[in-house]
N, CA, C and O atoms as a GROMACS GRO file, in nm:
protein
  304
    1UNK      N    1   1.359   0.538  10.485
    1UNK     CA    2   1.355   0.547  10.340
    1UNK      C    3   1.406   0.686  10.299
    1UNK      O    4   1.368   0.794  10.343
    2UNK      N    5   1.504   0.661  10.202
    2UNK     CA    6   1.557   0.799  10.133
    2UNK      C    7   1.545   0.870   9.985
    2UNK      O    8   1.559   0.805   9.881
    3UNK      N    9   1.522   0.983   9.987
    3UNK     CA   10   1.485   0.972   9.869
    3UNK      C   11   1.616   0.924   9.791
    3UNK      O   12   1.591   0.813   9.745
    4UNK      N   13   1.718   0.956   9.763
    4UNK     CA   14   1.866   0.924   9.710
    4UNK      C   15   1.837   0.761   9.682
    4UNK      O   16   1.816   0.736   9.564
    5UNK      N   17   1.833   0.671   9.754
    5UNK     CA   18   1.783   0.550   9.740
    5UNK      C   19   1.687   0.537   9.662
    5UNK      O   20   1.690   0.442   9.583
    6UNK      N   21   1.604   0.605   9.661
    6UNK     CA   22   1.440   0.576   9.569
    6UNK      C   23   1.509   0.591   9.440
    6UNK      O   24   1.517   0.504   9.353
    7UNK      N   25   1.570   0.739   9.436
    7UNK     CA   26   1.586   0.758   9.299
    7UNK      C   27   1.691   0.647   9.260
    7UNK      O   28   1.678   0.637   9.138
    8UNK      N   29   1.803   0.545   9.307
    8UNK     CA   30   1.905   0.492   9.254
    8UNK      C   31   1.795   0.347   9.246
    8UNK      O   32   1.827   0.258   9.167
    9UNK      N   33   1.703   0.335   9.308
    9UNK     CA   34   1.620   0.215   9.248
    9UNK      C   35   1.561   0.267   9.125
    9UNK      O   36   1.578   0.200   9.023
   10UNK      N   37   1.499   0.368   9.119
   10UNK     CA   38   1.415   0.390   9.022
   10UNK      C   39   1.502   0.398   8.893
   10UNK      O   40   1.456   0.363   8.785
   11UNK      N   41   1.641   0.448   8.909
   11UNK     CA   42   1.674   0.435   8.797
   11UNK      C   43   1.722   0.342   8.697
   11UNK      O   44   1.725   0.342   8.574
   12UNK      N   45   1.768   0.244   8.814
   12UNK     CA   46   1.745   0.113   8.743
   12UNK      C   47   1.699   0.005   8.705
   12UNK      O   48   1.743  -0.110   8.708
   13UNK      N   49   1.530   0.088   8.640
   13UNK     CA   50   1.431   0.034   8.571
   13UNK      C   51   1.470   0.056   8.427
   13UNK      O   52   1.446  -0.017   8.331
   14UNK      N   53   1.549   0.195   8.431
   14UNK     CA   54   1.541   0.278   8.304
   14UNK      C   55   1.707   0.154   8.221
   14UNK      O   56   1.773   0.088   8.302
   15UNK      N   57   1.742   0.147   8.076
   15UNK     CA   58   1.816   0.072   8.025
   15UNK      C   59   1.924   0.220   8.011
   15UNK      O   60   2.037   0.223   8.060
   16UNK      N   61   1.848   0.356   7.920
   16UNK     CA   62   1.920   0.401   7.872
   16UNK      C   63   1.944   0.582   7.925
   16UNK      O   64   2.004   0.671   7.864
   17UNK      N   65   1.893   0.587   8.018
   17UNK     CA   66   1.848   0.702   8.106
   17UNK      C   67   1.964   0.695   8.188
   17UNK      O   68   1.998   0.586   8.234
   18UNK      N   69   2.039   0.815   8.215
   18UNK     CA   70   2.187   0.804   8.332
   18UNK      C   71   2.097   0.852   8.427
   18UNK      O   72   2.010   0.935   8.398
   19UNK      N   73   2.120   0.776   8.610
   19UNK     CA   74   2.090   0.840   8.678
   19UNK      C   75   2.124   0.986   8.709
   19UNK      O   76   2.036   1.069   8.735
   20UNK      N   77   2.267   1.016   8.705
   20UNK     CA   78   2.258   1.166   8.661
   20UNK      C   79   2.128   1.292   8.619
   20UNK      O   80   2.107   1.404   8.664
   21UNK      N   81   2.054   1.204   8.505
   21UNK     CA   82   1.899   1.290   8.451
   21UNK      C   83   1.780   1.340   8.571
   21UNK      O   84   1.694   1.428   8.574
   22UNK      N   85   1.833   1.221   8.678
   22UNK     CA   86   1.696   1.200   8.816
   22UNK      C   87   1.752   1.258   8.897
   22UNK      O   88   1.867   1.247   8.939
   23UNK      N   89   1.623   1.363   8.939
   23UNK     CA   90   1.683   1.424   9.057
   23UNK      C   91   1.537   1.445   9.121
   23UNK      O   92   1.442   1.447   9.043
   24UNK      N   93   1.522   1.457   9.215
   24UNK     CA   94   1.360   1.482   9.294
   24UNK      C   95   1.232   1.549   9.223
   24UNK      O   96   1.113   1.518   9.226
   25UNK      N   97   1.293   1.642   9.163
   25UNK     CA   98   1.209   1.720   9.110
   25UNK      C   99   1.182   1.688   8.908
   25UNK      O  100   1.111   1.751   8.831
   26UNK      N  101   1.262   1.580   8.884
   26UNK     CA  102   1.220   1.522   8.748
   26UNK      C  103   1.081   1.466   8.743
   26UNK      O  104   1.044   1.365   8.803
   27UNK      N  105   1.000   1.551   8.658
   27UNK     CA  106   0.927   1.517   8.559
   27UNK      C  107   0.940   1.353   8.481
   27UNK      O  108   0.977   1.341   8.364
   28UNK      N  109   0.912   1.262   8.551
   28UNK     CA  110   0.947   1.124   8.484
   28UNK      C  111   0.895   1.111   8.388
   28UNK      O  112   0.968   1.070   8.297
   29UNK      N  113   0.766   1.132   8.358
   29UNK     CA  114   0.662   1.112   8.234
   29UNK      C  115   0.724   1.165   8.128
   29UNK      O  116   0.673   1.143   8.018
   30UNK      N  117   0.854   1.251   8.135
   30UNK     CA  118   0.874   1.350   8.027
   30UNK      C  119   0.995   1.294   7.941
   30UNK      O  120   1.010   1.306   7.819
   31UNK      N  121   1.073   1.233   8.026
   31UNK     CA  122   1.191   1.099   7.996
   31UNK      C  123   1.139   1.038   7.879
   31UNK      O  124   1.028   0.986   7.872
   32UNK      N  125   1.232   1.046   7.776
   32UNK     CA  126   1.235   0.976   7.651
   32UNK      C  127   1.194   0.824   7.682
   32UNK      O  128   1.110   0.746   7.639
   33UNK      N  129   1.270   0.820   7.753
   33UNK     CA  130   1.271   0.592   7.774
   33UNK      C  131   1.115   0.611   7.866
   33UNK      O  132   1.101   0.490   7.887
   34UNK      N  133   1.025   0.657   7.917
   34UNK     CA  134   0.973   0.629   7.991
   34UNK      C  135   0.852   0.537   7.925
   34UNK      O  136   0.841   0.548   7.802
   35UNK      N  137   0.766   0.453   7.985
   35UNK     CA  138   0.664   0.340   7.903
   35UNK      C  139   0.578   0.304   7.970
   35UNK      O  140   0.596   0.346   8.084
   36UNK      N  141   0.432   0.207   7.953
   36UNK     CA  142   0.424   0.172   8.027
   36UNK      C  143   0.457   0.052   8.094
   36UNK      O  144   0.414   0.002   8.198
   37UNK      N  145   0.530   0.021   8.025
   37UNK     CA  146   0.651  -0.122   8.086
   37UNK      C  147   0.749  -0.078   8.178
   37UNK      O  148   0.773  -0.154   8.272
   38UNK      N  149   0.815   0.040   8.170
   38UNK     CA  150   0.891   0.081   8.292
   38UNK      C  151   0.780   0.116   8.452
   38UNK      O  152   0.784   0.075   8.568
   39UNK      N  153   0.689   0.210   8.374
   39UNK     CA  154   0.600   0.183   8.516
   39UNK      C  155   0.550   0.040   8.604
   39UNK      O  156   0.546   0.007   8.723
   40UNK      N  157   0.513  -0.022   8.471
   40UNK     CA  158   0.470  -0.197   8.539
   40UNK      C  159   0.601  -0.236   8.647
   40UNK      O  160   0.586  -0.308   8.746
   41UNK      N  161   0.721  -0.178   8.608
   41UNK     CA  162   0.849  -0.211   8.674
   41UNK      C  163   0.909  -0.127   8.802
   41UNK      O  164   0.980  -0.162   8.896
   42UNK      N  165   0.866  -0.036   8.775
   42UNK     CA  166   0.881   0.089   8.930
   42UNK      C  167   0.748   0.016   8.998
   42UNK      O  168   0.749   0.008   9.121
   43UNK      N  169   0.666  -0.023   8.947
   43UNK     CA  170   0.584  -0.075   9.106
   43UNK      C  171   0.634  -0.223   9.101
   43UNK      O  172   0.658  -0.252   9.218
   44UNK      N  173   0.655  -0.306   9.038
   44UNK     CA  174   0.734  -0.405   9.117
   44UNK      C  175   0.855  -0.375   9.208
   44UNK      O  176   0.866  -0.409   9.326
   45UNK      N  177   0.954  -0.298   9.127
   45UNK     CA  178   1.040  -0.227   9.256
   45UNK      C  179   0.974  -0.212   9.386
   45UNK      O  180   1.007  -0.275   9.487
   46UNK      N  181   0.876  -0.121   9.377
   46UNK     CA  182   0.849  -0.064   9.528
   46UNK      C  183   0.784  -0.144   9.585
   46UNK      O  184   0.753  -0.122   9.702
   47UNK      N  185   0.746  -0.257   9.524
   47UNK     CA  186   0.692  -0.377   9.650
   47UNK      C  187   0.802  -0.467   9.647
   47UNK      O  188   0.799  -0.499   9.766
   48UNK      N  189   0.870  -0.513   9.613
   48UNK     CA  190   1.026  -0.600   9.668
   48UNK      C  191   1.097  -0.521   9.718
   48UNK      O  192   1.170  -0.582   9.795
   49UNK      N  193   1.125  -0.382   9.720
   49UNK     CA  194   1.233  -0.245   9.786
   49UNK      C  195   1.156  -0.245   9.905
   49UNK      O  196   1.204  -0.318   9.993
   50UNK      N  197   1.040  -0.179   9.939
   50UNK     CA  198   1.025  -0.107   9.995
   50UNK      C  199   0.859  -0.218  10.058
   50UNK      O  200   0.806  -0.175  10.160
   51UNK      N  201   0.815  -0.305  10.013
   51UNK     CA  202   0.742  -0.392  10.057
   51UNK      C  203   0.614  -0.295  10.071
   51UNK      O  204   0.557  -0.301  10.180
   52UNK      N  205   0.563  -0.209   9.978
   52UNK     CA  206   0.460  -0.104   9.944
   52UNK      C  207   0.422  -0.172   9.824
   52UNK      O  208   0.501  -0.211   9.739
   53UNK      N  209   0.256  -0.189   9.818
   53UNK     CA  210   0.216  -0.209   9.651
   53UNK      C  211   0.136  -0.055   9.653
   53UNK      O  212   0.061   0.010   9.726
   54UNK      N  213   0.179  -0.047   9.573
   54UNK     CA  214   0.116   0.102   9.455
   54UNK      C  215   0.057   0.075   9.344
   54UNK      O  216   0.078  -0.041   9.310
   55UNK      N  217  -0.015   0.138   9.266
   55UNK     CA  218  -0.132   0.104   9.170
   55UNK      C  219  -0.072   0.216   9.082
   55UNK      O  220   0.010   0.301   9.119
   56UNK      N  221  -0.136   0.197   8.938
   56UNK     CA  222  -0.144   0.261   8.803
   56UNK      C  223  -0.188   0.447   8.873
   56UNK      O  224  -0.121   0.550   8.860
   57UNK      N  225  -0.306   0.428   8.935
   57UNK     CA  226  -0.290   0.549   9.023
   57UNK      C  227  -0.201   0.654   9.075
   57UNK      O  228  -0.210   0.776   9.088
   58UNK      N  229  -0.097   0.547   9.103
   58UNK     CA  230  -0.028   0.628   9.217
   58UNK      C  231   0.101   0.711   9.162
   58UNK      O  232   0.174   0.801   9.204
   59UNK      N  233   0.085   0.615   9.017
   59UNK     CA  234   0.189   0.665   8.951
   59UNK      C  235   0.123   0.793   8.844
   59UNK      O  236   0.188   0.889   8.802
   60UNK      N  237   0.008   0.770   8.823
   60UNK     CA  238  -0.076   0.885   8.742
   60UNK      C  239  -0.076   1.002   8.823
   60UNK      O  240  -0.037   1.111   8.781
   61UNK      N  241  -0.116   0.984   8.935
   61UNK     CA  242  -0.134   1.146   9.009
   61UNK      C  243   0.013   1.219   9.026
   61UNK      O  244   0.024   1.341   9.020
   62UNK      N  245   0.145   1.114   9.055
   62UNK     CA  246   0.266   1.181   9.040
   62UNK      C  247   0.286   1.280   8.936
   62UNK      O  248   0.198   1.285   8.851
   63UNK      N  249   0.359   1.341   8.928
   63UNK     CA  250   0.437   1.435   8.802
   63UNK      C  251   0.592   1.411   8.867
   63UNK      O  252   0.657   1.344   8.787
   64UNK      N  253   0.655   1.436   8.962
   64UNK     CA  254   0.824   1.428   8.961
   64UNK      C  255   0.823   1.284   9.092
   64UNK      O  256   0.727   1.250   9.160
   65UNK      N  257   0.953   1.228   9.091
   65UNK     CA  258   1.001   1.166   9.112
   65UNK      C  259   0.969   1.144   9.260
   65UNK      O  260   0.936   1.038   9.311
   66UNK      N  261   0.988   1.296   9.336
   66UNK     CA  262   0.947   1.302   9.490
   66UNK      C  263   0.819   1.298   9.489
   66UNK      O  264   0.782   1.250   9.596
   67UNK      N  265   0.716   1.330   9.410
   67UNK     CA  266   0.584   1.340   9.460
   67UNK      C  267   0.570   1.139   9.436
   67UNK      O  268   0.471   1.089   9.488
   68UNK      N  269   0.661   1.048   9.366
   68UNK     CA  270   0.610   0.952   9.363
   68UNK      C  271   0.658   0.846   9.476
   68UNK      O  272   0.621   0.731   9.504
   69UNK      N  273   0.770   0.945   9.534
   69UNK     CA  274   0.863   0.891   9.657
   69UNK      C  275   0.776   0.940   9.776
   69UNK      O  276   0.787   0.873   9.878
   70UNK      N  277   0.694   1.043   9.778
   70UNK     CA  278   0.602   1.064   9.884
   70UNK      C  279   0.519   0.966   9.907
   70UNK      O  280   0.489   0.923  10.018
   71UNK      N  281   0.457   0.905   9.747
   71UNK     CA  282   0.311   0.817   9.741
   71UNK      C  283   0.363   0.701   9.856
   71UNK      O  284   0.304   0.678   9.962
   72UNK      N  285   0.476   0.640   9.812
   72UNK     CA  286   0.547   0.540   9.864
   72UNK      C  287   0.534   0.534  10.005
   72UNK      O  288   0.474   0.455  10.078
   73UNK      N  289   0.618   0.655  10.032
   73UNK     CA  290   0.663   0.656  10.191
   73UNK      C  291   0.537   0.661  10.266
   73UNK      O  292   0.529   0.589  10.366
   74UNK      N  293   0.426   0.743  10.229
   74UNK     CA  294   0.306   0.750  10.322
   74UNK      C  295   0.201   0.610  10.268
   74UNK      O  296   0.081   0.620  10.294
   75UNK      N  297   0.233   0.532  10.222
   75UNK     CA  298   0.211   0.394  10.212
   75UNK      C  299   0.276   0.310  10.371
   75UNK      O  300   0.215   0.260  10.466
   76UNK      N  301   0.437   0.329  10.339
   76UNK     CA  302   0.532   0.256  10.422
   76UNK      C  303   0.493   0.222  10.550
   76UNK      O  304   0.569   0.160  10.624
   0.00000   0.00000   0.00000
């Protein structure tokens, strides 16, 4: 698992967000488009991607992108 990959899934949850904006260390919560409908959608991602279920949790204790690509991987 890479992060480069995480972030090119994750970003296409977002409609109007360029992946360009994501980079490891983004602050996701801070993203204009962000909701809690995009989150409901980054954890469906990461259980069809990456065959990890993650909780409302996992995405609360995150702040950037890698700390939520960590949650993941030490799931994996």
């Amino acid at each position: 698992m890479e992060i480069k990959e995480f972030i090119e899934n994750f970003a296409d949850q977002f409609d109007e967000t360029d992946i360009s904006e994501l980079k490891p260390e983004t602050e996701f919560k801070e993203l204009d488009e962000w909701s809690s409908l995009i989150a409901l959608s980054v954890i469906a991602m990461v259980d069809e991607e990456y065959d990890v279920a993650i909780k409302g949790d996992d995405i609360r204790n995150s702040t950037t992108i890698e700390d939520l690509f960590n949650a993941v991987k030490a799931k994996a």
